[in-house]
BALUM-343023 format. One record per residue (C-alpha): residue number from 1; z, y, x; residue in one letter. Coordinates in pm, whole numbers, always signed. Layout:
REC   num        Z        Y        X   residu
REC   NUM        Z        Y        X        a
...
This chain:
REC   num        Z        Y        X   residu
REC     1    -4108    +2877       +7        x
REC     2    -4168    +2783     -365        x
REC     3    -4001    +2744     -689        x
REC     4    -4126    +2409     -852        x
REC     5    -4023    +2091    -1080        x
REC     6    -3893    +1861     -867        x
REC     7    -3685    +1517     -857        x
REC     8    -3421    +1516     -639        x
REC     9    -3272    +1204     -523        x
REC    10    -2931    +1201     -319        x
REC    11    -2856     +880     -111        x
REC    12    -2504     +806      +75        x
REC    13    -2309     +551     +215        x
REC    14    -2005     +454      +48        x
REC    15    -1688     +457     +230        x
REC    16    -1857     +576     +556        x
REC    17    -1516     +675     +743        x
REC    18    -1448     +308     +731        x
REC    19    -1745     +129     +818        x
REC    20    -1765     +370    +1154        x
REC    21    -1445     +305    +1231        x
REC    22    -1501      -33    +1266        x
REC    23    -1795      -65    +1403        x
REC    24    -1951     +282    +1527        x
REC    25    -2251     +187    +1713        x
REC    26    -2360      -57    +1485        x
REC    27    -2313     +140    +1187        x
REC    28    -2517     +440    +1344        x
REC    29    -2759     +194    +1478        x
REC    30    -2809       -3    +1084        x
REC    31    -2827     +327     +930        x
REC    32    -3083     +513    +1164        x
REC    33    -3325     +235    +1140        x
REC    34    -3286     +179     +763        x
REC    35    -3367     +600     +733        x
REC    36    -3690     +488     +933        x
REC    37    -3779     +209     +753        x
REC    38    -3711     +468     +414        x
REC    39    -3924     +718     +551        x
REC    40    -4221     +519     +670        x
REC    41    -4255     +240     +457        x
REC    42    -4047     +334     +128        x
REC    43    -4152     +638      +47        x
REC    44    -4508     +733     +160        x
REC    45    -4540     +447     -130        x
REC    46    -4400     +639     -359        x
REC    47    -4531     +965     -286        x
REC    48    -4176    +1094     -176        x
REC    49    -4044    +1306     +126        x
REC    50    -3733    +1283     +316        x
REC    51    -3615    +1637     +302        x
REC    52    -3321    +1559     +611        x
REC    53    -3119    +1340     +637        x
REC    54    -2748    +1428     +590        x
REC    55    -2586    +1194     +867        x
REC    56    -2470     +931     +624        x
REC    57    -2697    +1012     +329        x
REC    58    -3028    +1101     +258        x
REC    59    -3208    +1407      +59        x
REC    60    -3538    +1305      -64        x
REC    61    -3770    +1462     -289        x
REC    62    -4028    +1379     -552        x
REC    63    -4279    +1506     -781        x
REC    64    -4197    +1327    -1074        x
REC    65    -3910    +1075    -1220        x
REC    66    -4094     +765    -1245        x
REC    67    -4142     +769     -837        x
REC    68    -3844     +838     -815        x
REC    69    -3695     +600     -971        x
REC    70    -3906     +335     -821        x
REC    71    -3833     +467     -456        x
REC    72    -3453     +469     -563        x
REC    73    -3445      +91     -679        x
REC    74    -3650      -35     -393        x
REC    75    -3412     +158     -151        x
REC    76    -3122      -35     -275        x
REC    77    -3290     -361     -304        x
REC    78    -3388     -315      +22        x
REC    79    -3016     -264     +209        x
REC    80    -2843     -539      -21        x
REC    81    -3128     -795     +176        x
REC    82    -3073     -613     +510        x
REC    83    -2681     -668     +405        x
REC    84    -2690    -1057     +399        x
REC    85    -2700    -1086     +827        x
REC    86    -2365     -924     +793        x
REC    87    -2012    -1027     +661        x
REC    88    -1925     -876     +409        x
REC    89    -1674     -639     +495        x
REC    90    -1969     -453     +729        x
REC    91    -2184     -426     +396        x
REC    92    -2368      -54     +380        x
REC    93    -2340      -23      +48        x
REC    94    -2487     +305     -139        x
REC    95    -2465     +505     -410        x
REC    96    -2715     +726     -551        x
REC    97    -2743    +1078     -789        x
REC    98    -3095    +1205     -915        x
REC    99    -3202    +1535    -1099        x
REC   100    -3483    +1649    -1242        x
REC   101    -3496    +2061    -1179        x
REC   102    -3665    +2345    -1096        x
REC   103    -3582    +2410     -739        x
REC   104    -3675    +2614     -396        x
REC   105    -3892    +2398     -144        x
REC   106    -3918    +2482     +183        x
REC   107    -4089    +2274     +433        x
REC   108    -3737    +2154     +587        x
REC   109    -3505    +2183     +267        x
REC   110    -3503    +2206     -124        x
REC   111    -3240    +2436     -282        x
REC   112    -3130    +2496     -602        x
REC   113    -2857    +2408     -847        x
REC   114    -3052    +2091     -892        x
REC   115    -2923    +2018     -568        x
REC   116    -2604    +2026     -644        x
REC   117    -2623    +1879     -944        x
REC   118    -2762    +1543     -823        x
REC   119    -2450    +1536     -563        x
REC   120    -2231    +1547     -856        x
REC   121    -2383    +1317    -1041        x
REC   122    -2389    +1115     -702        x
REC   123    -2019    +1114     -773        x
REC   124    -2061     +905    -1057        x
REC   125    -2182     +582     -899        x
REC   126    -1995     +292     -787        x
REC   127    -2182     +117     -488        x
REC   128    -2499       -7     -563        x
REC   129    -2539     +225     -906        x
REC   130    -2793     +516     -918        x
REC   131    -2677     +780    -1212        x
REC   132    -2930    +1016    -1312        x
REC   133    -2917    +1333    -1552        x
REC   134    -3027    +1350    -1906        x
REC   135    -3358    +1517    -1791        x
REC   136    -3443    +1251    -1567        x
REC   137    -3323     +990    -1844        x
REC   138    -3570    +1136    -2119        x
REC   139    -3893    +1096    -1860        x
REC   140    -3800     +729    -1824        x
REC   141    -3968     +443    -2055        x
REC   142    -3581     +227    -2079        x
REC   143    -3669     -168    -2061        x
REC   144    -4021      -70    -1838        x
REC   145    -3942     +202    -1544        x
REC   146    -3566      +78    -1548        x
REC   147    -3267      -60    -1765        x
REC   148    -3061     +223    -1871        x
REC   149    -2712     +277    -1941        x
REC   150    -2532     +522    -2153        x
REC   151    -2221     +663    -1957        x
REC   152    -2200     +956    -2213        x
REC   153    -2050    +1348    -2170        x
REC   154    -1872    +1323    -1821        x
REC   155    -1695    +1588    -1645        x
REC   156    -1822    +1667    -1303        x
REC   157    -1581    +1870    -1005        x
REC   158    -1690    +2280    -1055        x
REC   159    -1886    +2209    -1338        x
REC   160    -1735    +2401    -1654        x
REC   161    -1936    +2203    -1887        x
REC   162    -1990    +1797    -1960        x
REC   163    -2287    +1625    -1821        x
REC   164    -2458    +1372    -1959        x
REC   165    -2497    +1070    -1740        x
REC   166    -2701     +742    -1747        x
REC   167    -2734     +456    -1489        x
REC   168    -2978     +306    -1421        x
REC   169    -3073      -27    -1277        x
REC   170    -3426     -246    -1243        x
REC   171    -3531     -328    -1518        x
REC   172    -3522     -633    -1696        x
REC   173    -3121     -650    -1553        x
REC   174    -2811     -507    -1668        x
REC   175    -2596     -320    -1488        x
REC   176    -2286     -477    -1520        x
REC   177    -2136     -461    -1158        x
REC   178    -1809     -532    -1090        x
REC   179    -1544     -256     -990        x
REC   180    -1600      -81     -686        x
REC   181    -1254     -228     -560        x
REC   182    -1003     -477     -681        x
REC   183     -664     -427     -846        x
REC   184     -528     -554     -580        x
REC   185     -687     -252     -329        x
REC   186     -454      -25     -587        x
REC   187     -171     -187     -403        x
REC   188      +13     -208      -96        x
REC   189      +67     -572      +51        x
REC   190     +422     -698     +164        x
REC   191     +516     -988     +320        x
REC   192     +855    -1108     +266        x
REC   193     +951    -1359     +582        x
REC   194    +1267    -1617     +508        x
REC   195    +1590    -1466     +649        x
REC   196    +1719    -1597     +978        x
REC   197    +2041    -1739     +938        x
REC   198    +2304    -1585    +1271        x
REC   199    +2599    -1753    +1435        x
REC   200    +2681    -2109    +1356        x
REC   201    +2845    -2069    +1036        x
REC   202    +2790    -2340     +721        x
REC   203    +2518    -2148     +566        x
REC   204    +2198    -2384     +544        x
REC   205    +1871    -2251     +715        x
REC   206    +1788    -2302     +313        x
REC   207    +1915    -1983     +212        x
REC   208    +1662    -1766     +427        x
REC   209    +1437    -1921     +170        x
REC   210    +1648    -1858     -122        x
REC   211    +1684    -1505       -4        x
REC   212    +1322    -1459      +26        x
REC   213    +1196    -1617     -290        x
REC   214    +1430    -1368     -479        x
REC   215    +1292    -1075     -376        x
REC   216     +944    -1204     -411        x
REC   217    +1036    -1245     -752        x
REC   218    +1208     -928     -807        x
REC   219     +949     -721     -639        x
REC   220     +635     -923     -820        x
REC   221     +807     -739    -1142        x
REC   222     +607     -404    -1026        x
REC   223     +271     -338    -1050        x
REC   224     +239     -140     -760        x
REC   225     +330     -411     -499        x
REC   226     +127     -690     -364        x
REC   227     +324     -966     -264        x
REC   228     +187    -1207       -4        x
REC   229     +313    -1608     -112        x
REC   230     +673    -1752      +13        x
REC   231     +451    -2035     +104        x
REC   232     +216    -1819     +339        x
REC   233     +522    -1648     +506        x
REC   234     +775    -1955     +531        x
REC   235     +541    -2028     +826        x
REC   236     +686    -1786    +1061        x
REC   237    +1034    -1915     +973        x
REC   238    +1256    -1879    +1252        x
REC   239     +956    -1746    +1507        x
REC   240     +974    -1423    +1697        x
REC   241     +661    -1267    +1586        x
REC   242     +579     -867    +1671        x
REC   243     +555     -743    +1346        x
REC   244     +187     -587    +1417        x
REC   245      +44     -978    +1446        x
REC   246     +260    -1069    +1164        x
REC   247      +35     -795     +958        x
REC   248     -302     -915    +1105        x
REC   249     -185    -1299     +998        x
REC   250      -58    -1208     +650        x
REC   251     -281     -935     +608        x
REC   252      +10     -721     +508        x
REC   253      +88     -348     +501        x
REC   254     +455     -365     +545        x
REC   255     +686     -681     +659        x
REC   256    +1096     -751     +487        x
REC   257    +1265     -955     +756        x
REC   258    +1610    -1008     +779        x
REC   259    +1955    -1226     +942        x
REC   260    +2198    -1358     +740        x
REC   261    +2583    -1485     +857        x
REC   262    +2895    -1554     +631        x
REC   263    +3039    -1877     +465        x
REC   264    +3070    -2065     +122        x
REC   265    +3229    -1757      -26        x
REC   266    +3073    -1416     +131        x
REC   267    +2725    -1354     +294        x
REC   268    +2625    -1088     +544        x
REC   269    +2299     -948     +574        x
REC   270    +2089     -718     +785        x
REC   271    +1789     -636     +646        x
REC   272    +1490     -391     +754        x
REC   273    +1145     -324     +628        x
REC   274     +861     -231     +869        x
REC   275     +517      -49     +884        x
REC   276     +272     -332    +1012        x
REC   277      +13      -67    +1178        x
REC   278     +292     +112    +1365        x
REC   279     +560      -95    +1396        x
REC   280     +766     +154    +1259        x
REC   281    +1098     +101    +1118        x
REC   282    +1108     +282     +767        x
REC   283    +1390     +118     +626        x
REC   284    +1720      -84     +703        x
REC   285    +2040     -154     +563        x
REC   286    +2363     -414     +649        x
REC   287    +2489     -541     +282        x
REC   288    +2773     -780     +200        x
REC   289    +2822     -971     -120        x
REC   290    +2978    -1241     -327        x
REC   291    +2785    -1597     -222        x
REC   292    +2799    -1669     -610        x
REC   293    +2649    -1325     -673        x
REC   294    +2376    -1429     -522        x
REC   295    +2255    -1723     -783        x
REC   296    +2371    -1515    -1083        x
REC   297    +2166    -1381    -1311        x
REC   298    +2226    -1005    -1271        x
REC   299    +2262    -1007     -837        x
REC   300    +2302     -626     -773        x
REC   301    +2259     -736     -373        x
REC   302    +1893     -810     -446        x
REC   303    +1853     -563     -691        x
REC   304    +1952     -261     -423        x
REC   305    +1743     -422     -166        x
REC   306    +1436     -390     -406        x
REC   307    +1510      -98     -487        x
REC   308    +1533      +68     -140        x
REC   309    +1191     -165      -39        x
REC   310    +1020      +45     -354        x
REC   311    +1136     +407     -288        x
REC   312    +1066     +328     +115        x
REC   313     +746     +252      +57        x
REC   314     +656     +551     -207        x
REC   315     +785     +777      +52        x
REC   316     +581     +650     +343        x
REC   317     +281     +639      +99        x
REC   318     +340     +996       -8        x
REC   319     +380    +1092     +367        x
REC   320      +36     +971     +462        x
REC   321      -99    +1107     +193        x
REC   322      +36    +1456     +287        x
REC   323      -66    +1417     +727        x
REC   324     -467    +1294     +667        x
REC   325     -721    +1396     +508        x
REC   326     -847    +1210     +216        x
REC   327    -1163    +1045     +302        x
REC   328     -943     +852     +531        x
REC   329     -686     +743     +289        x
REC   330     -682     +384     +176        x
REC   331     -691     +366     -228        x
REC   332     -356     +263     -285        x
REC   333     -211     +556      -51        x
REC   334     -374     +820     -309        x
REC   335     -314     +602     -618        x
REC   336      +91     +573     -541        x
REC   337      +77     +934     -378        x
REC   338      -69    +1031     -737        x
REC   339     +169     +868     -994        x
REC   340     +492     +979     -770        x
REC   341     +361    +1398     -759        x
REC   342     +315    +1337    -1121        x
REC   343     +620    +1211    -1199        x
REC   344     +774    +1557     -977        x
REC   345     +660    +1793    -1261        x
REC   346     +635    +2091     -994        x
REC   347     +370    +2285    -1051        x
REC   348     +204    +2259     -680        x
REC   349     +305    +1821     -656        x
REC   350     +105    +1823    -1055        x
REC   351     -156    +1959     -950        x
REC   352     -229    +1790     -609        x
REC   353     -173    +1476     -803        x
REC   354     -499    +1555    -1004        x
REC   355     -679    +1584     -658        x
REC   356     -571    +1237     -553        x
REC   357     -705    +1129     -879        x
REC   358    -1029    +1304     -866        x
REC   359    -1078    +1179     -475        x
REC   360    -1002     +814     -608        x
REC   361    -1249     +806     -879        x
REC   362    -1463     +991     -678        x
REC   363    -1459     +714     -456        x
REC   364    -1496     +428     -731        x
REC   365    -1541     +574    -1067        x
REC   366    -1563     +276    -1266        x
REC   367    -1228     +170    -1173        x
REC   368    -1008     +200    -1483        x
REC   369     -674     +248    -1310        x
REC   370     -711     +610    -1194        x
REC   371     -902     +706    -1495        x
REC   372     -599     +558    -1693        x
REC   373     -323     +772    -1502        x
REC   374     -584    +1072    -1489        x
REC   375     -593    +1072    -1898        x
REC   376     -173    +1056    -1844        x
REC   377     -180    +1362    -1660        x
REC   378     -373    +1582    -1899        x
REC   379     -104    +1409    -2190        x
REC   380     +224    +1524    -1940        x
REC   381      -32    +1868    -1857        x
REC   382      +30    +1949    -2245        x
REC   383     +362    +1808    -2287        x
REC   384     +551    +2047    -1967        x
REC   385     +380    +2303    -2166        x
REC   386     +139    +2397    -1845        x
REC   387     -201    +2383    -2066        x
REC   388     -416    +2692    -2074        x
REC   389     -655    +2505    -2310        x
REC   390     -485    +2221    -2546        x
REC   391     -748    +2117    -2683        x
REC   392     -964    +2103    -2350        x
REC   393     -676    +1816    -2200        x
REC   394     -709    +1640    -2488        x
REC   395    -1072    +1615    -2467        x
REC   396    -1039    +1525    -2117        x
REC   397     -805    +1233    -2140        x
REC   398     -951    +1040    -2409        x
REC   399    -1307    +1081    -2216        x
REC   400    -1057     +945    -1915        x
REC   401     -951     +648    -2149        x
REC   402    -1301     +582    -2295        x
REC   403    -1489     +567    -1910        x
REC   404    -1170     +339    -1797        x
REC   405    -1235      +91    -2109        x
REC   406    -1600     +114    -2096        x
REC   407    -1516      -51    -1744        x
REC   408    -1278     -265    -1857        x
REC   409    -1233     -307    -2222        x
REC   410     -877     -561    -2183        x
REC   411     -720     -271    -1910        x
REC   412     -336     -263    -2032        x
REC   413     -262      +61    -1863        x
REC   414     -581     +235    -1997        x
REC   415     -491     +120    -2374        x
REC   416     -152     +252    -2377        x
REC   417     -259     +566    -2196        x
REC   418     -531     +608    -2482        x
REC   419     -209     +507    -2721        x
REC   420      -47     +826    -2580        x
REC   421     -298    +1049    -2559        x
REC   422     -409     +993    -2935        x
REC   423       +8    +1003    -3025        x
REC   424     +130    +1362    -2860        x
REC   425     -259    +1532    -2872        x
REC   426     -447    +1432    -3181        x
REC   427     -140    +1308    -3373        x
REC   428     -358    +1028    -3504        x
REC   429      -71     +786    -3547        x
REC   430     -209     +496    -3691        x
REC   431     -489     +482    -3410        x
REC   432     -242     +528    -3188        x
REC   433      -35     +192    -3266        x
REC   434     -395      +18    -3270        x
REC   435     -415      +86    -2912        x
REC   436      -71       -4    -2850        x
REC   437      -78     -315    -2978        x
REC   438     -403     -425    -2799        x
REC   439     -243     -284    -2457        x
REC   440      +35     -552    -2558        x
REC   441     -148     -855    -2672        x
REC   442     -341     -807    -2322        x
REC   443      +43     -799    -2140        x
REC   444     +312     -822    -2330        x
REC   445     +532     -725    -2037        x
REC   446     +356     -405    -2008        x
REC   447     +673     -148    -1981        x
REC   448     +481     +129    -2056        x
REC   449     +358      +51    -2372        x
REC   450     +680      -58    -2525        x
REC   451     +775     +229    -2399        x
REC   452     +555     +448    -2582        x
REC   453     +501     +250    -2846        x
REC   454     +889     +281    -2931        x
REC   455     +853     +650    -2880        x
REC   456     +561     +642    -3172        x
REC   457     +825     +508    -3421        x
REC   458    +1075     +712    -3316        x
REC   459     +824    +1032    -3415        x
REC   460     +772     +883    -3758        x
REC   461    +1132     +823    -3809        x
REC   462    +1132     +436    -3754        x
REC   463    +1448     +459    -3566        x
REC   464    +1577     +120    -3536        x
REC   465    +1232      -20    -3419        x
REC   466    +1171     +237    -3170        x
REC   467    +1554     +208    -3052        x
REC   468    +1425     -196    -2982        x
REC   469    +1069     -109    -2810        x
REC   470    +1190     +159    -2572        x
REC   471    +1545     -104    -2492        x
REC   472    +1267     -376    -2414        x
REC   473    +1085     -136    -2179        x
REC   474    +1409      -28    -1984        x
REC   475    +1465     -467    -1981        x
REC   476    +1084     -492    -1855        x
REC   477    +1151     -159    -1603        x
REC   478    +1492     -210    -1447        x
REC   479    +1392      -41    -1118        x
REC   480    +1055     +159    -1196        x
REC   481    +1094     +478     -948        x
REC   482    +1010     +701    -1270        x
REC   483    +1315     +585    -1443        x
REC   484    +1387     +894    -1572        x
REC   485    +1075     +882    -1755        x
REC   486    +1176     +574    -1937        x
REC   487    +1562     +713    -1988        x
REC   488    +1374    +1026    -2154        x
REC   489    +1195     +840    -2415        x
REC   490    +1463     +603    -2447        x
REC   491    +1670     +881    -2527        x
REC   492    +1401     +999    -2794        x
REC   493    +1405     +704    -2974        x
REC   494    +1799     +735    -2984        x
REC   495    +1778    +1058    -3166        x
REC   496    +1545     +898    -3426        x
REC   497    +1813     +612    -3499        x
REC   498    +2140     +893    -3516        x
REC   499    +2255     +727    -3203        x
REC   500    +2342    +1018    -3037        x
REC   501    +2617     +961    -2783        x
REC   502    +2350     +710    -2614        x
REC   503    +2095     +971    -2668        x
REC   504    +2261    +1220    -2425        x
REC   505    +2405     +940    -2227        x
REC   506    +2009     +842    -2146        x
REC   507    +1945    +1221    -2135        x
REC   508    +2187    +1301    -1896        x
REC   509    +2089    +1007    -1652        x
REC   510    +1724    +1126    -1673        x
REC   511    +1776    +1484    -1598        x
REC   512    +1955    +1340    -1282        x
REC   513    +1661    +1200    -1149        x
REC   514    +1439    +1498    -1278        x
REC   515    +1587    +1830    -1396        x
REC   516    +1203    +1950    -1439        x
REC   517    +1143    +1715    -1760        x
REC   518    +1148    +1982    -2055        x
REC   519    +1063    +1695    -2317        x
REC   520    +1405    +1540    -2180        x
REC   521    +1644    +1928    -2196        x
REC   522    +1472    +1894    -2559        x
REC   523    +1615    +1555    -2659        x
REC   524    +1949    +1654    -2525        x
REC   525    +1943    +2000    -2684        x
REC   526    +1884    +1833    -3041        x
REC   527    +2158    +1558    -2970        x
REC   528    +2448    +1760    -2842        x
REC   529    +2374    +1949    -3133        x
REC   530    +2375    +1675    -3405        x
REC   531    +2697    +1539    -3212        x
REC   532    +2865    +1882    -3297        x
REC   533    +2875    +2028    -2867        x
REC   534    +2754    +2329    -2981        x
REC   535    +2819    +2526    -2681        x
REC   536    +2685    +2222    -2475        x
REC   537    +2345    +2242    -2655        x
REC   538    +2331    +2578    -2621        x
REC   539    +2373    +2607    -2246        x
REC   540    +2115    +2291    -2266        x
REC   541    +1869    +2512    -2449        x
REC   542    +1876    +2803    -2218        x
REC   543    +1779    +2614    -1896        x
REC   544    +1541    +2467    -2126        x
REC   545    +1373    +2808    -2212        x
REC   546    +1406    +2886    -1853        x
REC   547    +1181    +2622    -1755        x
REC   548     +956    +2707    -2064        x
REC   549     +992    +3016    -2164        x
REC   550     +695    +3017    -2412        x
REC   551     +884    +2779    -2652        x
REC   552     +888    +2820    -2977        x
REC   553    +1058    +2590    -3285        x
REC   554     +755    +2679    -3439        x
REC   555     +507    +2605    -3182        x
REC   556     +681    +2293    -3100        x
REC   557     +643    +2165    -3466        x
REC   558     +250    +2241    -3450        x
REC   559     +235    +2000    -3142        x
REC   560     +484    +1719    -3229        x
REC   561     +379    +1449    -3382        x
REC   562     +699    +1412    -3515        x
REC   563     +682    +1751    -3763        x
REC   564     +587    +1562    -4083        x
REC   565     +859    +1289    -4100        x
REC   566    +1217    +1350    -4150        x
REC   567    +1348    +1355    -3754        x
REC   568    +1089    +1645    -3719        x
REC   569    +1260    +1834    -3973        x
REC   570    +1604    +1803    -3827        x
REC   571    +1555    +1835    -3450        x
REC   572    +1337    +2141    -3549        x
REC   573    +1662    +2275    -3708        x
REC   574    +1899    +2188    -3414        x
REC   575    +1677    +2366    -3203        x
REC   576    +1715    +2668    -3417        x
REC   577    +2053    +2685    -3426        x
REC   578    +2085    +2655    -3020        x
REC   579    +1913    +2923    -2967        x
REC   580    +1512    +2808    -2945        x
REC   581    +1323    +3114    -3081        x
REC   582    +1127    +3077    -3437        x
């Protein structure tokens, strides 16, 4: 064994798990020849040597970059032709990390923390991208040996430090590939069939439909739902499907099927939602209402039937997430599993949310959804006061932010996630409302960022506006499952207009759905006191200290964005006087 300067290439299959459990022979029998056709014909041409191969990767080693590089380009030029006898959901796709390093070769193996850094980097790709280091950038002639892209300082998984990452395609090209996966892979499907009238009562078969196409609509108001068409599911109208075919027809993860009886006045309904994979009943109810209720604007019928659909679905979601082990996991699974430990604000559900995150982008980093909610949890990391390094999370979200808008420039969620992170970290208000209002013009129905937006006047003492913008986002949000997010806020903005009593109102409802939300204990604290419940905001403040006991008024002015402007002033004051330390 030998130390010398080598370039070490990592190749591996994307989404592996999958791909064998569809079709394990085949895979195995693709892959094996394609690792013969690397090693006999690929890379004795460009002086390279397959070090071992790693079951569904490769290790291969080179003496210098530019063979490398070659070897790595005609290895993936070479599986996209062998992909074209196969449909397209049996595509071997891979993704590739290089380093250029000083390393231990041995006549089986190469060791080293070059190694390790080329799996990292490895990490970075989406399938069909190669990402190499800095060193292996700066040995590379852009426009000649390949086309290079700038992916700039990224954080890599037990790395304390940034890396700087390129990737690189052939050149002549640019590497603009799509997304890994779709929006709509960030989203479980559900299939809504028409209702089944029961009895021979003077309902119409017509209202099955009517039933249906409301909660279609109702449940298309989320952005976490698929929803497969009324006219794909009015098919199986009145037929006595299993619910496992009616998945495999619909291509749905979950099916809403229901019976209806009653007359020209009341309606009766069973309802129940199943698991298309198991079969599994996970949720069911029997509801009665007024027939007129039903064609009124505000129908509370559909509105509870939504609402159980959403929180049955989080749950199951969250369950899977917690039985199997993540390479299995489907992307929505970790995405919802994510966003709902989040929104806990425990200590052990925050941080396995960042795992889910991490695994996700692992998985398809230049999707800008989980790079989006990432950069939210270092924000809500800061805010519950659980930051060892300030400064550090706010670094890390807005390099979050930047990679998911370097992917996709127009992403709503990413803009008003950058809009928060540059409001409650960097305080840099006016770039801040920039973002916000680009988030919008992409979707003006985009809850959040009214949301936030509203919460950004209500800091610089704009009261009435941000009393409007956070109202709009509870309009846009009737039945998010973070509600008490939204009520928290809501609440903040409130406070900035003197509206007090509907400050704690908000408060209070929040802190019913999450007692773990300091920012919300805050608002109330400040609004009992301005309402004159002293001993209300006091008690208020102590379980708010409990929670986090490091508070200070002071310290809490030197983090709010709000400590320049007038409301700053006077919630720092009624935080005095309830008993918040200097």
């Amino acid at each position: 064994m030998a130390w010398a300067t080598r370039a070490v290439l990592l190749v591996d299959i994307v989404e592996s798990v999958r791909l064998i459990e569809q079709d394990e022979s085949g895979v195995i029998y693709r892959w094996l020849d394609f690792v013969d056709h690397v090693k006999t014909i690929v890379l004795p041409r460009h002086n390279g040597r397959l070090v071992k191969s790693l079951g569904d990767g490769m290790l291969l080693d080179f003496e210098d970059v530019r063979s490398a590089t070659a070897a790595a380009l005609e290895i993936q030029r070479t599986i996209v032709l062998r992909n074209d006898a196969h449909p397209q959901d049996k595509h071997i796709l891979l993704r590739m990390g290089m380093e250029l390093s000083d390393v231990i070769v041995a006549p089986d193996d190469i060791l080293g923390r070059g190694v390790n850094l080329a799996a990292r980097l490895m990490t970075l790709a989406q399938p069909g991208e190669i990402v190499v280091s800095q060193q292996v950038r700066d040995r590379l002639t852009a426009d000649l040996d390949a086309d290079v892209e700038d992916m700039g300082d990224c954080f890599l998984r037990h790395l304390r430090h940034p890396v700087r990452a390129y990737r690189i395609a052939p050149p002549g090209s640019r590497p603009a590939i799509a997304p890994a996966m779709s929006l709509d892979d960030m989203a479980p499907s559900i299939a809504v069939v028409p209702f089944s009238p029961l009895g021979g009562g003077h309902l119409q078969g017509a209202l099955g439909e009517i039933l249906a196409e409301e909660i279609i609509r109702t449940l298309s108001r989320s952005s976490d739902i698929n929803l497969i068409s009324r006219l794909s599911t009015s098919a199986f109208r009145g037929r006595n499907f299993p619910v496992e075919e009616l998945g495999t027809r619909l291509h749905a993860d979950y099916v809403l099927s229901g019976a209806y009886s009653g007359d020209e006045q009341h309606l009766k309904l069973d309802v129940e939602l199943a698991e298309t994979k198991s079969g599994r009943i996970l949720w069911a109810d029997y509801l009665q209402d007024d027939m007129r209720a039903l064609l009124s604007v505000d129908h509370g019928l559909i509105d509870h039937m939504v609402s159980g659909i959403s929180s049955a679905v989080m749950s199951r979601e969250l369950q899977r997430a917690r039985a199997y082990p993540l390479p299995t996991l489907k992307a929505y699974t970790l995405l919802i599993s994510a966003i709902s430990l989040m929104h806990h604000l425990s200590r052990p559900d925050f941080e396995e949310a960042r795992r889910f995150l991490e695994a996700l982008i692992e998985r398809s980093p230049r999707q800008p959804i989980p790079l989006a909610w990432l950069a939210n949890w270092h924000v809500l990391r800061v805010q519950q006061g659980w930051s060892s390094d300030e400064r550090q999370d706010a670094y890390l979200a807005l390099e979050c932010t930047k990679r998911a808008l370097d992917a996709d420039p127009e992403c709503s969620l990413a803009l008003a996630i950058n809009g928060f992170a540059h409001t409650n970290l960097l305080k840099q208000l006016d770039v801040a409302q920039e973002s916000y209002e680009n988030a919008l013009s992409v979707n003006p129905s985009n809850a959040l960022a009214w949301l936030l937006k509203g919460t950004m006047h209500a800091f610089m003492s704009q009261g009435q506006q941000a009393v409007e913008h956070t109202e709009r986002a509870l309009r846009l949000s009737p039945l998010d499952p973070h509600r008490y997010f939204y009520d928290s806020l809501a609440a903040t903005a409130c406070v900035a207009a003197r509206q007090y009593e509907r400050a704690v109102e908000l408060a209070q409802r929040s802190l019913r759905a999450n007692r773990q939300h300091t920012s919300t204990l805050r608002v109330l604290t400040i609004a009992q006191w301005q309402l004159g419940r002293h001993e209300d905001s006091r008690r208020t403040a102590t379980e708010l200290l409990r929670l986090q006991p490091s508070l200070t008024v002071s310290g809490w002015l030197s983090r709010s964005p709000a400590a320049p402007y007038p409301i700053g002033r006077e919630s720092a004051e009624a935080l005095r006087q309830a008993g918040v330390p200097d």
